[in-house]
C-alpha positions in Angstrom: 258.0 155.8 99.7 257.8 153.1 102.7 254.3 154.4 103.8 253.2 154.4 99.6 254.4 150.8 99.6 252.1 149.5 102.2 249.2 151.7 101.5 247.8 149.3 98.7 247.9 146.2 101.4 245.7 148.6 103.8 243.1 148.1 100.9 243.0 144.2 100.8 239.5 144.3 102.6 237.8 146.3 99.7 240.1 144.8 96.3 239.0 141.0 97.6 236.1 139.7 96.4 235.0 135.5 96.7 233.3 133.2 98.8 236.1 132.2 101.6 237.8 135.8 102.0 240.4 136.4 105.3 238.3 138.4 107.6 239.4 142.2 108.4 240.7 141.4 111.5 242.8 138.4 109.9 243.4 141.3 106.9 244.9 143.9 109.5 246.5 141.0 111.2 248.3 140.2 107.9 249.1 143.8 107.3 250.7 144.0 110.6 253.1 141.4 110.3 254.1 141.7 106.8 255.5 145.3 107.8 257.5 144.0 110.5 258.9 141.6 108.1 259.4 143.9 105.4 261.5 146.3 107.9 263.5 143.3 109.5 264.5 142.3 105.8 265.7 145.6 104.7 267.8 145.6 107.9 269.5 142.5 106.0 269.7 144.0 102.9 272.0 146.4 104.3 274.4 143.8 105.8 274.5 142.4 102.6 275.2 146.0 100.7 277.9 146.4 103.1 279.4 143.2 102.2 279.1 144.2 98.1 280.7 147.0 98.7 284.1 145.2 98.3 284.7 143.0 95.4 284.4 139.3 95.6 288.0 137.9 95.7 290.0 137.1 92.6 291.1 133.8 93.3 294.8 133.4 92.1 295.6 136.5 93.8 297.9 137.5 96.8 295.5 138.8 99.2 297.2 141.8 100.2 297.5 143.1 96.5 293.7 142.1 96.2 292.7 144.2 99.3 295.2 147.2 98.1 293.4 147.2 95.0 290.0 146.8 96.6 290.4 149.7 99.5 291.7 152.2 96.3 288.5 151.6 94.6 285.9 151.8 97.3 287.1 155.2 98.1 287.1 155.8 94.6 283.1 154.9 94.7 282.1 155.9 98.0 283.7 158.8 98.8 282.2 159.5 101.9 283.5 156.4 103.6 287.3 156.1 104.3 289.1 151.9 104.1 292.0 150.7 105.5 294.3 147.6 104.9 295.6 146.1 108.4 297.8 142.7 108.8 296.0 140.1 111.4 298.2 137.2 111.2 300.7 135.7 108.4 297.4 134.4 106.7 294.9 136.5 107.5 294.5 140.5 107.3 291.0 143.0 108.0 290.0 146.2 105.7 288.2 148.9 108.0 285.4 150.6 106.6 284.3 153.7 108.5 281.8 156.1 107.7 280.7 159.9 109.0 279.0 160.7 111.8 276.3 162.3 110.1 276.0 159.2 107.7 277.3 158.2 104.2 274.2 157.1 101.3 274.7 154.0 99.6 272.1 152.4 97.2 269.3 153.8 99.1 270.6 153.2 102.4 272.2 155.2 105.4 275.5 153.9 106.7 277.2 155.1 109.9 279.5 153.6 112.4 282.2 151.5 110.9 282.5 147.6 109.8 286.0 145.3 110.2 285.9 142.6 106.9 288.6 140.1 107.7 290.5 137.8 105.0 291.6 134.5 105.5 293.3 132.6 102.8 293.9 133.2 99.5 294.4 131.9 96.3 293.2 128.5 96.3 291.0 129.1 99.6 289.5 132.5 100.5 286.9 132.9 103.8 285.9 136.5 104.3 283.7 137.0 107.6 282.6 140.8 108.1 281.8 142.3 111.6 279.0 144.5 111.7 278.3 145.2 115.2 279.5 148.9 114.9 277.5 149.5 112.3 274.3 151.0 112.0 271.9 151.1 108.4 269.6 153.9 108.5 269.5 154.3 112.2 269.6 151.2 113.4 272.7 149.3 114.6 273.5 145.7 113.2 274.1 142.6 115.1 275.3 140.6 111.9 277.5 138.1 111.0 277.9 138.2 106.9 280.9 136.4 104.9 281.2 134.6 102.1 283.9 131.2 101.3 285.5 130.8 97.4 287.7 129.7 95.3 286.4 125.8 96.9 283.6 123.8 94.4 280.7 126.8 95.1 281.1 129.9 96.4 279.3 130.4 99.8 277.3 133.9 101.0 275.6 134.0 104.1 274.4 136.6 106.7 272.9 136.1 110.3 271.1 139.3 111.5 269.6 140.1 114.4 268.2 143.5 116.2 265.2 145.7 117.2 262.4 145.7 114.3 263.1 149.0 113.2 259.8 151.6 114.5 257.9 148.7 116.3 258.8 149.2 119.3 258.8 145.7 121.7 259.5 143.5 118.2 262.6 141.9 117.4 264.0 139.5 115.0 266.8 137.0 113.7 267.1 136.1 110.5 270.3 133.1 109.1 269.8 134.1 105.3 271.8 132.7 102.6 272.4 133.8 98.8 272.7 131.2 96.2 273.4 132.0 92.2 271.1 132.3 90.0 271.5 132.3 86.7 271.5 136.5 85.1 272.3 137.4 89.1 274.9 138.6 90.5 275.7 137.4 94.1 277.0 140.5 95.6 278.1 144.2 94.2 275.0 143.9 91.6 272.2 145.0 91.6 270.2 142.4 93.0 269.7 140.3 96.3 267.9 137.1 96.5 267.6 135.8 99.9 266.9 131.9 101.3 266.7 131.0 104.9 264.6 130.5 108.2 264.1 133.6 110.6 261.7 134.4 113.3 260.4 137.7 114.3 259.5 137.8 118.3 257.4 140.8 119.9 254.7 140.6 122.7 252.5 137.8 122.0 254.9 135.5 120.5 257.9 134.4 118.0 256.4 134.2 114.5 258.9 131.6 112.2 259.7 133.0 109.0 260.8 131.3 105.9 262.1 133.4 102.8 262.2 131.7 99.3 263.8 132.9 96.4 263.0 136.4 97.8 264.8 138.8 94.8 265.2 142.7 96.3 266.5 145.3 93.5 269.2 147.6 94.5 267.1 151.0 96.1 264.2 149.2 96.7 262.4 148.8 100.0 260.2 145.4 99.4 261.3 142.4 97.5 260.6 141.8 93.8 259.0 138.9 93.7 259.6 135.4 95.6 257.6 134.4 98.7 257.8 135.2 102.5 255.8 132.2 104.2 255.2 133.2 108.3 253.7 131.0 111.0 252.8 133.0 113.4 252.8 132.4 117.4 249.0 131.8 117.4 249.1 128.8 114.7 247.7 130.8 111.4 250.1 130.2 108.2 250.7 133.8 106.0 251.9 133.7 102.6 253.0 136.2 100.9 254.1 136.1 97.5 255.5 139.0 95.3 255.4 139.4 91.6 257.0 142.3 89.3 254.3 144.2 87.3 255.9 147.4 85.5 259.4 149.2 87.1 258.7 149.9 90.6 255.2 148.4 90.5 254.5 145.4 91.7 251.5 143.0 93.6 251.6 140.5 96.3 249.3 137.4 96.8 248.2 137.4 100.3 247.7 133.4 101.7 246.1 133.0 105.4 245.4 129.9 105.7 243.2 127.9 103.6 241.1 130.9 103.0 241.1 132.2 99.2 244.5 134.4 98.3 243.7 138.5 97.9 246.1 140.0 95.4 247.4 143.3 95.7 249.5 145.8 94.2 252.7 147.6 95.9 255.2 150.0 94.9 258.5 148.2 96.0 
């Protein structure tokens, strides 16, 4: 499905058609970087999964009857991963997620390795911060740092991800992502992501800075929905890329370098 999803952005060069066109080299160029973005971003995706796989707290509740409650019906829906309740401190306990060594599927994605959520709080306050470092999402392990604060005046998600760009070798990135409401979307545990934030993606000529907008991913999907990656790449060209819904899995992204005249495409997400 990945290499179906970037075939159509291999054909920019012969869809395009207009008087100030990206040039096949700036085409390939495009192409290049928009996969390594595309497979740094679905490395976040699965941090975030990870952290929807619990339910967002209940605020008013004891934590430990919460986390009880919580643990009993994640094995109930994953039940290829085991969860534990352990006690921390007098305000603070951790839930243990493990999963097999030959991997567990979840929404599309492979889990293996095991994740330590830890509670702080409760009832009028409640910070959650998840360690992913032992975790690895279809192959690759996780340097993240995901949580989410509530039951304050908004309720906070975040995730800071960082690793090897999955099959580019040499190419590494960091992305400090945020998820805000919006209205008809869940936050977490739905079916729908929509990520905000700065990132960069380093490999051998350079760091490109990334900034993701609105960026919507459906649950099972490997490229975003719509909303709009902008990079600004090491050698001072500007790529937008913004992706629009057509039918179900369909989809088509406008393709910005520059000043030049945008080439639209379509995708299968």
């Amino acid at each position: 499905m990945r290499r179906i999803a970037f075939a159509a952005l291999a054909a920019l060069a012969t869809t395009a058609c207009g008087d100030n066109l990206p040039t096949q080299e700036e085409i390939d160029d495009a192409k290049a970087r928009v996969e390594r973005l595309a497979a740094s971003t679905h490395q976040v995706r699965g941090a975030f999964e990870m952290l929807g796989l619990m339910p967002v707290y209940t605020c008013g509740e004891p934590r430990r009857s919460f986390l009880n409650h919580a643990v009993e019906g994640l094995s109930a829906s994953v039940t290829c991963a085991t969860a534990r309740v352990q006690a921390v401190d007098d305000v603070t306990d951790s839930v243990v997620v493990s999963f097999p060594s030959n991997g567990c599927d979840v929404h599309g994605l492979r889990f293996t390795g095991r994740a330590v959520l830890e509670y702080r709080g409760g009832e009028d306050l409640m910070e959650m911060k998840a360690d992913l470092r032992e975790l690895a999402v279809d192959g690759q392990t996780l340097q993240a740092k995901v949580g989410y604060g509530t039951c304050s005046d908004e309720t906070r998600l975040f995730a800071e991800v960082e690793g090897q760009v999955p099959g580019r070798e040499g190419h590494s990135f960091h992305i400090n992502s945020t998820v805000g409401k919006r209205d008809g979307l869940p936050i977490i545990g739905g079916s729908s992501l929509v990520f905000d934030g700065p990132g960069e993606l380093t490999g051998p000529n350079g760091t490109d800075r990334i900034t993701l907008t609105s960026l919507e991913y459906e649950v099972g999907n490997y490229l975003p929905k719509e909303g709009t990656a902008l990079v600004e790449t090491a050698n001072g060209h500007r790529l937008s890329f913004a992706f629009q819904p057509v039918l179900w899995r369909v989809g088509k992204v406008e393709v910005t370098v520059d000043e030049k005249d945008p080439v639209t495409v379509p995708v299968v997400r």
